[in-house]
VOGU-3710 file (C-alpha; in Angstrom, 3 decimals, decimal comma):
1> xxxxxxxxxx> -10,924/-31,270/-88,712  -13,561/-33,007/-86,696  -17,030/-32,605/-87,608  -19,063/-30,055/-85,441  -22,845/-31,502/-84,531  -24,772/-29,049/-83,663  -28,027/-30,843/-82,398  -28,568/-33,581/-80,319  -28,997/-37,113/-80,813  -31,612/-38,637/-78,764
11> xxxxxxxxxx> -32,618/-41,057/-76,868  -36,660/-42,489/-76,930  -38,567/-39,903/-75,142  -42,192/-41,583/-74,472  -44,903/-40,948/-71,838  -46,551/-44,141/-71,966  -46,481/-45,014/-68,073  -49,411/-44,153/-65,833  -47,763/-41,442/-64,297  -45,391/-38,694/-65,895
21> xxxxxxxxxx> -43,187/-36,307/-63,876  -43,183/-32,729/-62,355  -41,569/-30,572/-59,981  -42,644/-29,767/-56,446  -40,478/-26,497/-55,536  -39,526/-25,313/-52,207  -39,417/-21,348/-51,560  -36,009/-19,842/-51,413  -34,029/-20,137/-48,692  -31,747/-17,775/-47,482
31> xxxxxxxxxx> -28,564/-20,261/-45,942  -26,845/-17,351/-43,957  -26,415/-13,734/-44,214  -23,779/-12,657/-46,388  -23,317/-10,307/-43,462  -20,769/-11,651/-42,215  -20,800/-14,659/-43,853  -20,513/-13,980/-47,244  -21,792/-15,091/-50,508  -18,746/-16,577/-52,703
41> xxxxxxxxxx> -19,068/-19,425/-55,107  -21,641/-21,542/-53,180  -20,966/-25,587/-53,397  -24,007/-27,935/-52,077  -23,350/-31,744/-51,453  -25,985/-33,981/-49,974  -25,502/-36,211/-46,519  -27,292/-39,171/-45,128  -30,966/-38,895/-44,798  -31,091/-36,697/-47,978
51> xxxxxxxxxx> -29,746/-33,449/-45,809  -27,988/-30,574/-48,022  -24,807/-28,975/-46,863  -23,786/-25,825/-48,207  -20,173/-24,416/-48,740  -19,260/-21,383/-49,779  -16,443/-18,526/-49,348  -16,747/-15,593/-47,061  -14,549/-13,416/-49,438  -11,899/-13,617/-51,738
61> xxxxxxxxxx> -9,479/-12,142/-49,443  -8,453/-13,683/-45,568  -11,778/-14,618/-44,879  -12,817/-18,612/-44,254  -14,917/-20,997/-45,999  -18,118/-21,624/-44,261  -20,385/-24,036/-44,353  -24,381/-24,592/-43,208  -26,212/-27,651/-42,761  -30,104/-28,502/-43,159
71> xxxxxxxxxx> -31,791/-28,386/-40,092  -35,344/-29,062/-41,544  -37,089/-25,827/-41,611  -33,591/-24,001/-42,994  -30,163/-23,728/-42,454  -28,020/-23,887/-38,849  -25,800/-21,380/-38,199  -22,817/-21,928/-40,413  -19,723/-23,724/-39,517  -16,024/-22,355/-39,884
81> xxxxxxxxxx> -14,409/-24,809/-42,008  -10,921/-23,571/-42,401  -9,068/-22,620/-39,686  -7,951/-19,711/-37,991  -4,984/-18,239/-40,223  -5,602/-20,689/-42,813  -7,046/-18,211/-45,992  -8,278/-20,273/-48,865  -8,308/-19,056/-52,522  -11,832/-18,650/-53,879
91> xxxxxxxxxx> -13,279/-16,434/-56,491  -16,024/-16,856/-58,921  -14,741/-18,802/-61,355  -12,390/-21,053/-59,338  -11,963/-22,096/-55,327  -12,582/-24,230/-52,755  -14,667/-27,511/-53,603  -16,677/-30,173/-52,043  -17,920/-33,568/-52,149  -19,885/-35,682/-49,569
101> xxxxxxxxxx> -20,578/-40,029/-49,561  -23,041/-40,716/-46,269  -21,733/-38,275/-43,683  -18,622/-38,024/-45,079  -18,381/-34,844/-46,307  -14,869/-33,208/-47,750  -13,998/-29,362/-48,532  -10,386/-29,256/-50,334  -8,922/-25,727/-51,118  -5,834/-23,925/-52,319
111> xxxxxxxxxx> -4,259/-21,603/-49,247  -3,384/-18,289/-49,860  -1,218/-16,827/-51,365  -2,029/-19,430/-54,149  0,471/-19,448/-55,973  2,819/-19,340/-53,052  0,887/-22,030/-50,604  -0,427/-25,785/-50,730  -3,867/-27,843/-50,929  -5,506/-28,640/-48,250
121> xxxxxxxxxx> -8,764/-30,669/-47,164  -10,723/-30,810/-44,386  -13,204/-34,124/-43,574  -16,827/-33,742/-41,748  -17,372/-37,184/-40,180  -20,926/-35,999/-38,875  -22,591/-34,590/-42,296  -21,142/-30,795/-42,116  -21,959/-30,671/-38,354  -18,172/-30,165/-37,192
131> xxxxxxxxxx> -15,075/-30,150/-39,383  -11,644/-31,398/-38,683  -8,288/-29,796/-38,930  -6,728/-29,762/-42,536  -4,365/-32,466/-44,063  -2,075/-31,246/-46,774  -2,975/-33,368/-50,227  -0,241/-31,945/-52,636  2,584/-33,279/-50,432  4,691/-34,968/-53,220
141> xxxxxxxxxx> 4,319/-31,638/-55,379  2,992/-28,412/-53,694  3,764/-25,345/-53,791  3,589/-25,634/-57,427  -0,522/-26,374/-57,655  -3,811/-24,985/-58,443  -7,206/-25,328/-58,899  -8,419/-28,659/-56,335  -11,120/-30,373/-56,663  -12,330/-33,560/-54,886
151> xxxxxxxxxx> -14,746/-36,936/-55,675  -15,745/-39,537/-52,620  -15,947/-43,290/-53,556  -19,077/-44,530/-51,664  -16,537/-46,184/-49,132  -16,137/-42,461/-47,967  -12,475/-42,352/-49,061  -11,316/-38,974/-51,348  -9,723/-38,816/-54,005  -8,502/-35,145/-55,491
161> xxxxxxxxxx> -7,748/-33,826/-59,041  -5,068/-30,936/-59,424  -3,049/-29,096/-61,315  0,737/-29,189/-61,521  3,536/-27,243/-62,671  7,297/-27,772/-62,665  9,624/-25,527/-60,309  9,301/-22,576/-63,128  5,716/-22,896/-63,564  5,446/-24,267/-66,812
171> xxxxxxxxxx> 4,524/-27,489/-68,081  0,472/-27,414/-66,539  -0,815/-30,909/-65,849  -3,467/-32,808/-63,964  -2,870/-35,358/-61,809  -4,960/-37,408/-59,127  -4,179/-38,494/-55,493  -6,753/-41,116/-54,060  -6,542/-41,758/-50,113  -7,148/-45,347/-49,239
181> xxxxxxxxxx> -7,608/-44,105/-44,780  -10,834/-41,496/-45,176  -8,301/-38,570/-46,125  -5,950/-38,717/-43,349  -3,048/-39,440/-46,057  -2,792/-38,963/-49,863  0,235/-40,748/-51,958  2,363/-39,571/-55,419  -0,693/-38,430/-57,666  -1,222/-40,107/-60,886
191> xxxxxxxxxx> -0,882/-37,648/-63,675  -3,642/-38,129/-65,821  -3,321/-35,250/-68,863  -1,268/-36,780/-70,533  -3,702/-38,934/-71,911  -4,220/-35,668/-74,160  -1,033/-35,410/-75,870  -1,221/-31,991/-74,631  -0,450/-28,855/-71,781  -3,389/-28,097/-70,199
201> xxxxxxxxxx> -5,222/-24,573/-69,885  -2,935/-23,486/-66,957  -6,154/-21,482/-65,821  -9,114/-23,886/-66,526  -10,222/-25,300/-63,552  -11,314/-29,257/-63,935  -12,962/-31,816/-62,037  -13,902/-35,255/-61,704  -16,305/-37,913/-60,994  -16,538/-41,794/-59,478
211> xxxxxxxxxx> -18,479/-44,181/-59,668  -17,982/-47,479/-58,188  -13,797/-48,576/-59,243  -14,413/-46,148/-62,280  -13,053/-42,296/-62,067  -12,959/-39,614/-64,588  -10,537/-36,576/-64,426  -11,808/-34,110/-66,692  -9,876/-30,786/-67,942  -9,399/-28,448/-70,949
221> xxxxxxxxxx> -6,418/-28,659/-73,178  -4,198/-25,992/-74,460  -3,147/-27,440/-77,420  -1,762/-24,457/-79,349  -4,856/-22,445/-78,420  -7,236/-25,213/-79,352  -8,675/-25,147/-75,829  -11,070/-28,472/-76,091  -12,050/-30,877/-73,349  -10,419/-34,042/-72,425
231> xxxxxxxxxx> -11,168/-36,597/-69,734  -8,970/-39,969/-68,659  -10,863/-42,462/-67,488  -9,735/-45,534/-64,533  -11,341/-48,733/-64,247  -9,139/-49,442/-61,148  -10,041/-46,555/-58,246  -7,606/-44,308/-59,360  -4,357/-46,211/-59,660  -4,188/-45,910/-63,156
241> xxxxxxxxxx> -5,392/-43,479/-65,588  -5,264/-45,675/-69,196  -7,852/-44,281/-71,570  -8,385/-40,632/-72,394  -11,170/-39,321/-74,175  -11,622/-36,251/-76,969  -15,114/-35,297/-75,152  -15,236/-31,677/-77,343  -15,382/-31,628/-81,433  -16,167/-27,915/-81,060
251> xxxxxxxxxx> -12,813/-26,775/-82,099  -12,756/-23,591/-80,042  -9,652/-21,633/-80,864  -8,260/-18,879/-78,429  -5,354/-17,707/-77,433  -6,109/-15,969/-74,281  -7,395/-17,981/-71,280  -11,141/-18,621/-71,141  -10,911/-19,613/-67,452  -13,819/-22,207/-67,089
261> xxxxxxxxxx> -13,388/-25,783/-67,532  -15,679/-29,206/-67,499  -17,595/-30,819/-65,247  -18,219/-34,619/-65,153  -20,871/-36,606/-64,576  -20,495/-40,718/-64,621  -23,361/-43,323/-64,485  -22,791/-46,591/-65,276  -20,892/-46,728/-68,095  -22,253/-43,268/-69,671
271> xxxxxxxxxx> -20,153/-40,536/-68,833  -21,477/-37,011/-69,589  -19,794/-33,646/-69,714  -20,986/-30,424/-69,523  -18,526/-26,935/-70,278  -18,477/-24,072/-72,251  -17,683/-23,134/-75,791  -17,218/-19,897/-78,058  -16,579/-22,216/-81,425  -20,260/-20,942/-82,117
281> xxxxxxxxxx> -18,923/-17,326/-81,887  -20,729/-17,040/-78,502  -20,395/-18,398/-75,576  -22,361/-21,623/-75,121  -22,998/-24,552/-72,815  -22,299/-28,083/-74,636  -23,566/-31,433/-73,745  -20,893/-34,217/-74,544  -21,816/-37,843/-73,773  -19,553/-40,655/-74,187
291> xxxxxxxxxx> -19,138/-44,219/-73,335  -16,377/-45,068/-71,461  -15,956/-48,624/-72,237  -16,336/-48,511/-75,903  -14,634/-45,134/-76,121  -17,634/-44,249/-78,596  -18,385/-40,706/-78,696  -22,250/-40,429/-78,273  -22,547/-36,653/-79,366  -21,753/-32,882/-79,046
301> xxxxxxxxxx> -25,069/-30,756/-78,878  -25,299/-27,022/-77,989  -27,512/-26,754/-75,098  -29,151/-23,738/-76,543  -28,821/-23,426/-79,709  -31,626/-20,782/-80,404  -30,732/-17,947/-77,680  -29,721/-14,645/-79,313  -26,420/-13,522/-79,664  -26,980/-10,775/-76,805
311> xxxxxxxxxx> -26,132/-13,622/-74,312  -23,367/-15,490/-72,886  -23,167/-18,555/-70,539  -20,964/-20,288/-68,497  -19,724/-22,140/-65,698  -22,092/-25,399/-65,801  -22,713/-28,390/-63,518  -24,459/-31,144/-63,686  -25,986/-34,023/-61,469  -28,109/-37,329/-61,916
321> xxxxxxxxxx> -29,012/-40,611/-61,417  -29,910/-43,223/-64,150  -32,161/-41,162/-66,367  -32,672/-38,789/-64,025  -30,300/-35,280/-64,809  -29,815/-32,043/-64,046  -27,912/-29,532/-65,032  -27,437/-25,708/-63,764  -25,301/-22,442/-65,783  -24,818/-18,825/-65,022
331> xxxxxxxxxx> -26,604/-16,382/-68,247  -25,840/-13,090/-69,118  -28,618/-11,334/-71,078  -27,568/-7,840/-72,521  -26,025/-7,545/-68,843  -28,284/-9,275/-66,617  -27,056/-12,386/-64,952  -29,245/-15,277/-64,098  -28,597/-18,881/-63,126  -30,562/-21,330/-65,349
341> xxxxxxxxxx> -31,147/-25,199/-64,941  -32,686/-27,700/-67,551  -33,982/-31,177/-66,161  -35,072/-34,949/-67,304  -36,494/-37,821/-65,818  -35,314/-39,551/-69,951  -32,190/-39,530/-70,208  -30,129/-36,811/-71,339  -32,516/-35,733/-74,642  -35,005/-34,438/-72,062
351> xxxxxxxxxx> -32,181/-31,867/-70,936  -32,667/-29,834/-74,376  -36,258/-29,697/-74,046  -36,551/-28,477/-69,949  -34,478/-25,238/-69,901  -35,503/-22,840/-66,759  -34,776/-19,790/-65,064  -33,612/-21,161/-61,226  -33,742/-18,336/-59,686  -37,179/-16,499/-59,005
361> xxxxxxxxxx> -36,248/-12,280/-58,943  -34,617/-11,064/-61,730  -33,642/-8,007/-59,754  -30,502/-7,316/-59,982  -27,113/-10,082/-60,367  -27,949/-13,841/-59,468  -24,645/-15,950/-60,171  -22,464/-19,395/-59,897  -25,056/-21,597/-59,290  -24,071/-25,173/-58,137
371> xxxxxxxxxx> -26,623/-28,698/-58,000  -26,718/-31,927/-56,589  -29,798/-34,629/-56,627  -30,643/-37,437/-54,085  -33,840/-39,502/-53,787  -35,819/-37,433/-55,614  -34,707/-33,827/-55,024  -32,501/-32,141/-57,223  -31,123/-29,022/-54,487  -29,782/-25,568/-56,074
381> xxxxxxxxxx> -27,569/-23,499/-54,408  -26,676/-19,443/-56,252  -25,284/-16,542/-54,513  -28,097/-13,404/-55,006  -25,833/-10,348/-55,313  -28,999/-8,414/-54,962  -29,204/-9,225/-51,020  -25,746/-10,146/-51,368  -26,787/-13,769/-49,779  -26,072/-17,999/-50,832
391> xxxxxxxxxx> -29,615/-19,402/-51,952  -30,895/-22,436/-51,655  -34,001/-24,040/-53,231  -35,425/-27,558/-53,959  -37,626/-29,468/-56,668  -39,000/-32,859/-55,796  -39,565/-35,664/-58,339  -43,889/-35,268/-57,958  -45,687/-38,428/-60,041  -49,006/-36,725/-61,309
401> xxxxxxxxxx> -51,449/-39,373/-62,466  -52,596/-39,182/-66,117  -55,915/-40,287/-68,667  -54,335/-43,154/-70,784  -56,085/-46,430/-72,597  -55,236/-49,795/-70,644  -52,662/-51,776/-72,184  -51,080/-48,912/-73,858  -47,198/-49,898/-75,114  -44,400/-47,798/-75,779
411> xxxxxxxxxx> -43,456/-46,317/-79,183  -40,233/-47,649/-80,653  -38,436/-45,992/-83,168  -34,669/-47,219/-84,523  -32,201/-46,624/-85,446  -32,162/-43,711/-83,678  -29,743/-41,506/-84,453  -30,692/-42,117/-88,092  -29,295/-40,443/-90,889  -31,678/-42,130/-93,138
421> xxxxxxxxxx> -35,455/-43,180/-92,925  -36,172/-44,762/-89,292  -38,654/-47,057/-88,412  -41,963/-46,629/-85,706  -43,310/-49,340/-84,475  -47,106/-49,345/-82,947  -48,372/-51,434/-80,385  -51,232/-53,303/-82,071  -53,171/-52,388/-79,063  -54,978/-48,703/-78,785
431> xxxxxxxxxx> -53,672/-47,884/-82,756  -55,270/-49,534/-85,212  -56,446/-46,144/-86,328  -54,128/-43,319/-85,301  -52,520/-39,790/-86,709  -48,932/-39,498/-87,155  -46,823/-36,015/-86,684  -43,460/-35,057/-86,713  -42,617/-32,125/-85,052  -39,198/-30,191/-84,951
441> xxxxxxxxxx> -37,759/-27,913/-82,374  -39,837/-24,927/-83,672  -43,035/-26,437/-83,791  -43,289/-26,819/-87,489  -45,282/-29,859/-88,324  -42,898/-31,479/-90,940  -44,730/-34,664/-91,925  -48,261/-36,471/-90,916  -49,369/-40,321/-91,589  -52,287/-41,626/-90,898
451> xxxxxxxxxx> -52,348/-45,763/-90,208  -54,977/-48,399/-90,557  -54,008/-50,996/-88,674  -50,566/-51,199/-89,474  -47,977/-51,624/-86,984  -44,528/-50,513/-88,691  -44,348/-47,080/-90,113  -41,486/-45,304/-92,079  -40,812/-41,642/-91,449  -38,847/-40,372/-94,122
461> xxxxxxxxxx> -35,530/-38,610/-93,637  -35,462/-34,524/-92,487  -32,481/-32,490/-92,070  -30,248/-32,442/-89,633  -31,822/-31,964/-85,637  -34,419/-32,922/-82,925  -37,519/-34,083/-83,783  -40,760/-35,321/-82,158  -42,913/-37,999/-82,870  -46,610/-37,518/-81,644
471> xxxxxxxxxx> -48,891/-40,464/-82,463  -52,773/-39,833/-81,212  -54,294/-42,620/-81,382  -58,180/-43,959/-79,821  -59,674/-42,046/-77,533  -57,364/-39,182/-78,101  -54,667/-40,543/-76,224  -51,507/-38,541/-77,133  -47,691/-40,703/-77,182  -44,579/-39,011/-78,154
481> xxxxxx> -41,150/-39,764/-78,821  -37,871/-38,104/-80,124  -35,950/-38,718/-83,241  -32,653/-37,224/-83,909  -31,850/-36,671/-88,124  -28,105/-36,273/-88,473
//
C-alpha cells in the first residue's frame, strides 16, 4: 500500500518584495438569461486581447450549446454553436468542452443520443464571434465514445482526449487525436491508458493539458474498484504517449461509479492535478503535483483538510501561470451548494492557505464553476440556479505597496520538505536582532528563537504538516515563510 500524505509539502512562501499581491474583483455579471439560453455546465476560455468567452449548454435535452463573448461592459448576445439538429450531450457532471489559443477558440461535444452518436468540434477563427460547422473527431472509432475534451497547442491546432470502447462496450480507454490543419482533420488516436495497466472508470470524465511539444491526458482508473488518477505524459505533441504517471496515493476504493475525474494543469515541467477523493471517508478535493521529467511525485495534500464532515466537494479545475494558480470546486454544506476558489501568486503552497467562497449570494444553489487566468485576471464562470443564469466575475492581480527596511533579503529555509531539523538562513542585513516563530495551520505558536546576530538557525523537527515561519526583525518588519514536516 502506498503511503497516504495528508498535508502539503511546500514551497518558500516569503513577502520580502516591495509589493505583495491582492485581488481587484469585478461585480457579477450576468452572461445571458437562462431564459432561453440556459444555464448548463458553463466553460470560460480566454481570446486575444485578454477577452473571455463563455460556453455553456442550453439544456440537457435537444437544446444547443451557446456561447457569449466579452464586449467590454458585459457579454454580446450569445452565439449558437452547434447546429440546427445537431443536440449535444451535456449535464452537470460531464458535456461539451472548450479550449481557446489567440482567437482560436474550439467547443468539442458528444451528439445525442450519446451513446448512439459521434464527437464533434466546432472552431471560432474570430475569438467566439462566429462558429463554423462541425468536423467529426472520432472518425477511426465512433460510435463507441464518450466524454470529449479538447487542449490547443499555441500554434492554434487541437488536439482531443476521449474515451473508447470496443463494439460491446467494454474495455473503456482513453485515447488522443491531435490535428496538425487547425481542426479541419483528426487521424487514428493514440491510446494513452494504457500507460495504467488498467480499464478506466467507464464514467469518469478526463482531460488534458499542453504545453509547448509536452501533453498530458489525465483520467481515473478502475482498477478493481481502486478508482485513482493516472496521467500519460508526451514529449513529442501527441504522437506518442510513453510515460504514465500514479498522480493519486489516496487509495479510494468503490465499486460504484463516482462520476468525476481530473483535471490537469502543466507548466514547465511541473504538472499539477486537481480531482476528488472519498479515501478520507468524505468527499475531498486533492492537490497532486508531479514532475514530469523526473517522474518524481512531489505530493498528495487534501485541499481542506479541516472542513467538517457535513460537506462534500467536487468537480475541480484549475488554471495558472508560473507561480501564479488558481483553482475553483463546487461545496455542499448540510445541502447548500456553493462554488469555492483558492488562489497564489507562490506557487502551489499558497493554494492551501487562500480558500474563498466565489460566489457572492448564498441564496439558494450556485454550481459547476469553471476558471481560466490571462495577464493578470483569473475569470470565473458558475451557473446561479437561484436566477437560473451562467455568472461571470473577475479578480485582477492588484500590487499594493508595503512598509519594509531597504535591503531586506529573502528567508531561506532547506531542505524543505524536511522530515528532520531544517535550516533558516537570515540575511545579515535588517536581523541582527530578531524573534523567531513557528506557526502551524491552527495558529498555535509551536516554537520561538530569538537571534543575536546569527545568521543560520535550526528549527527543530514538529509533526507531520504546514508550518509558518515568521521572523520580525528591526523596525518591526514582519517576513514569513512555509515549512512542510513530513
Amino acid at each position: 500500500m502506498k503511503t497516504i500524505y495528508t498535508f502539503l509539502i511546500c514551497s518558500v512562501v516569503f513577502v520580502t518584495d516591495a509589493y505583495s499581491q491582492s485581488l481587484t474583483w469585478s461585480s457579477e455579471i450576468v452572461v445571458a438569461n437562462g431564459n432561453p439560453y440556459g444555464y448548463i455546465r458553463p466553460r470560460i476560455a480566454v481570446a486575444s486581447g485578454n477577452i473571455p468567452v463563455v460556453m455553456w449548454g442550453g439544456g440537457a435535452g435537444s437544446e444547443p450549446l451557446y456561447a457569449a463573448r466579452w464586449n467590454g461592459t458585459g457579454f454580446n448576445t450569445p452565439a449558437t454553436v452547434t447546429p440546427n439538429n445537431v443536440d449535444p450531450f451535456i449535464d452537470t457532471w460531464a458535456g461539451a468542452d472548450m479550449a481557446a489559443s489567440g482567437n482560436n477558440v474550439f467547443v468539442v461535444f458528444k451528439r445525442q443520443m450519446e451513446m448512439m452518436n459521434n464527437i464533434f468540434i466546432v472552431k471560432s477563427a474570430d475569438g467566439g464571434v462566429t462558429w463554423s460547422d462541425t468536423t467529426r473527431v472520432d472518425g477511426m472509432n465512433g460510435p463507441y465514445t464518450r466524454f470529449p475534451s479538447v487542449a490547443v497547442s499555441s500554434a492554434g491546432n487541437p488536439a482531443v482526449m476521449f474515451m473508447t470502447f470496443d463494439t460491446s462496450w467494454g474495455n473503456p480507454a482513453y485515447a488522443v487525436t491531435n490535428s496538425t490543419d487547425g481542426g479541419q482533420t483528426f487521424p487514428m488516436p493514440v491510446t494513452v491508458s494504457g500507460l495504467g495497466s488498467s480499464e478506466v472508470c467507464d464514467c469518469c470524465p478526463g482531460y488534458m493539458t499542453i504545453q509547448g511539444n509536452n501533453q498530458v491526458a489525465s483520467w481515473r482508473r478502475n482498477n478493481n474498484n481502486l478508482r485513482d488518477m493516472w496521467a500519460g505524459v508526451s514529449t513529442n505533441s501527441g504522437m506518442s504517449f510513453t510515460t504514465g504517471l500514479d498522480v493519486d496515493n489516496t487509495n479510494w476504493m468503490i465499486g460504484s461509479c463516482p462520476s468525476t475525474g481530473p483535471a490537469p494543469l502543466l507548466k514547465n515541467d511541473s504538472l499539477f492535478t486537481v480531482f476528488m477523493s472519498e479515501a478520507s471517508g468524505d468527499p475531498r478535493i486533492i492537490f497532486n503535483s508531479h514532475n514530469i521529467l523526473t517522474q518524481q511525485d512531489g505530493y498528495t495534500a487534501m485541499l481542506t483538510p479541516s472542513l467538517s464532515g457535513s460537506s462534500s466537494q467536487n468537480y475541480p479545475f484549475i488554471a495558472g501561470n508560473g507561480d501564479t494558480l488558481v483553482m475553483v470546486w463546487q461545496q455542499n454544506t448540510s445541502g447548500n451548494i456553493d462554488t469555492y476558489y483558492s488562489w497564489s501568486v507562490t506557487g502551489s503552497a499558497g493554494l492551501f492557505a487562500n480558500v474563498n467562497m466565489l460566489n457572492s449570494s448564498m441564496a439558494g444553489q450556485q454550481q459547476n464553476p469553471h476558471v481560466a487566468f490571462s495577464n493578470g485576471t483569473f475569470h470565473f464562470v458558475f451557473t446561479d440556479l437561484n436566477s437560473g443564469n451562467v455568472k461571470y466575475k473577475s479578480a485582477t492581480l492588484a500590487p499594493n505597496s508595503i512598509s519594509e527596511p531597504a535591503g531586506a533579503g529573502m528567508l531561506r529555509v532547506y531542505p524543505n520538505p524536511a522530515n528532520g531539523n531544517v535550516s533558516l538562513d537570515l540575511p545579515a542585513i535588517s536581523f541582527d536582532h530578531a524573534s523567531i516563530k513557528l506557526v502551524d495551520v491552527t495558529g498555535r505558536i509551536v516554537e520561538t528563537l530569538t537571534t543575536n546576530g546569527e545568521q543560520r538557525i535550526q528549527l527543530r523537527r514538529q509533526s507531520p504538516g504546514i508550518y509558518f515561519v515568521e521572523v520580525t526583525g528591526e523596525n518591526n518588519a514582519v517576513y514569513k515563510a512555509c515549512v512542510c514536516f513530513y
